[in-house]
C-alpha positions in Angstrom: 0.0 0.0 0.0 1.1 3.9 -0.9 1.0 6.4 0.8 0.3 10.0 -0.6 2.9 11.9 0.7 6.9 11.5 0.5 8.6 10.0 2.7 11.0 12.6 3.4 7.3 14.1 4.5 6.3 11.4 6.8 10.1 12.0 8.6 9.3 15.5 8.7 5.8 15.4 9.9 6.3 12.4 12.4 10.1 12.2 13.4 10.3 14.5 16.6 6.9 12.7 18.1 8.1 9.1 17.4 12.0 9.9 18.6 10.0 11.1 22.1 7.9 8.1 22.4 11.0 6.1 21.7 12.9 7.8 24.8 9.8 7.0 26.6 10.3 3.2 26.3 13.9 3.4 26.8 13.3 5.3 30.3 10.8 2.9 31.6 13.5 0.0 30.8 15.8 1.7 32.3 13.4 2.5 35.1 12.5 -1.1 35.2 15.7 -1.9 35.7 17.0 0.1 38.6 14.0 -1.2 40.5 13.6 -3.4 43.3 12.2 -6.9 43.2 9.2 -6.8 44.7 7.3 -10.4 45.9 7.4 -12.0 42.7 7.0 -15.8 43.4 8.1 -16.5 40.0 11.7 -16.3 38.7 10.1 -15.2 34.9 9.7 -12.1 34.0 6.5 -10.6 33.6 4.3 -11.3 31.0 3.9 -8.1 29.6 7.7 -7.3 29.8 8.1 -9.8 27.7 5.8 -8.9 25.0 7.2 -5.4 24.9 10.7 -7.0 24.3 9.5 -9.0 21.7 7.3 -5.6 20.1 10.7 -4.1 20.2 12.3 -7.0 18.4 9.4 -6.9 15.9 9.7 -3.0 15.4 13.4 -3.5 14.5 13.1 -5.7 11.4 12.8 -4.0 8.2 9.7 -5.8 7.0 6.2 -4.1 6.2 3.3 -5.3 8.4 4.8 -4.1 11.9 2.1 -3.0 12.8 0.0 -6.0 12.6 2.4 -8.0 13.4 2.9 -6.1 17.7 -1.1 -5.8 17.3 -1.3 -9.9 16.9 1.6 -9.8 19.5 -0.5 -8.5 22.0 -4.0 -9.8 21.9 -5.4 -12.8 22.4 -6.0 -15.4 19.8 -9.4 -17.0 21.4 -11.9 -17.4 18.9 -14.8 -18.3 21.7 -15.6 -15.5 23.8 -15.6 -16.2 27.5 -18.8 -17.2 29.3 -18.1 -14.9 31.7 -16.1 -12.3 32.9 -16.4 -12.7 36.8 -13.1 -13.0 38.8 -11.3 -11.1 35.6 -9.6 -7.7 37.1 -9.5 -5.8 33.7 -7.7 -5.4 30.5 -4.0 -6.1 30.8 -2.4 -4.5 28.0 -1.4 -8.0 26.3 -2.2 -11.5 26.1 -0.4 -13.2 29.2 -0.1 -16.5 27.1 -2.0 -19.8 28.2 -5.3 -21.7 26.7 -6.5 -20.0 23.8 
């Protein structure tokens, strides 16, 4: 698919935002890492960690389709909805892996 302007355009237009939100990710590893472990019974890391490492992996391959491809990442591949929702605390961000 084309898009209808240059892409000397899109950099222009959309550089400074994305080079910000890019620093914002690198802060919050950084936080992440300078951070105490807290009661995690677990010796994994979490979840959603995990999926954001494997966006970032995703982001850097020079291959259209990035975008689908961290969306798909991140949700969850059920095809039956649940019967119910009770006991569920919310949405998560991403799929924490399991049954689908």
């Amino acid at each position: 698919m084309s898009c209808p302007i240059t892409r000397e355009r899109v950099v222009e237009l959309y550089y400074l935002e994305h080079r910000a939100k890019l620093l914002d990710i690198a802060a919050f590893l950084d936080r992440l890492d300078r951070a105490r472990p807290g009661d995690e019974t677990a010796s994994e890391e979490d979840f959603r960690i995990r999926s954001l490492r494997e966006a970032l992996k995703i982001l850097s391959e020079n291959e259209p389709g990035r975008a689908r491809r961290v969306l798909e990442l991140f949700s969850d591949p059920s095809m039956e909805p649940l019967e119910s929702a009770a006991g569920l605390k919310g949405a998560f961000g991403t799929y924490p892996g399991g049954e689908s």
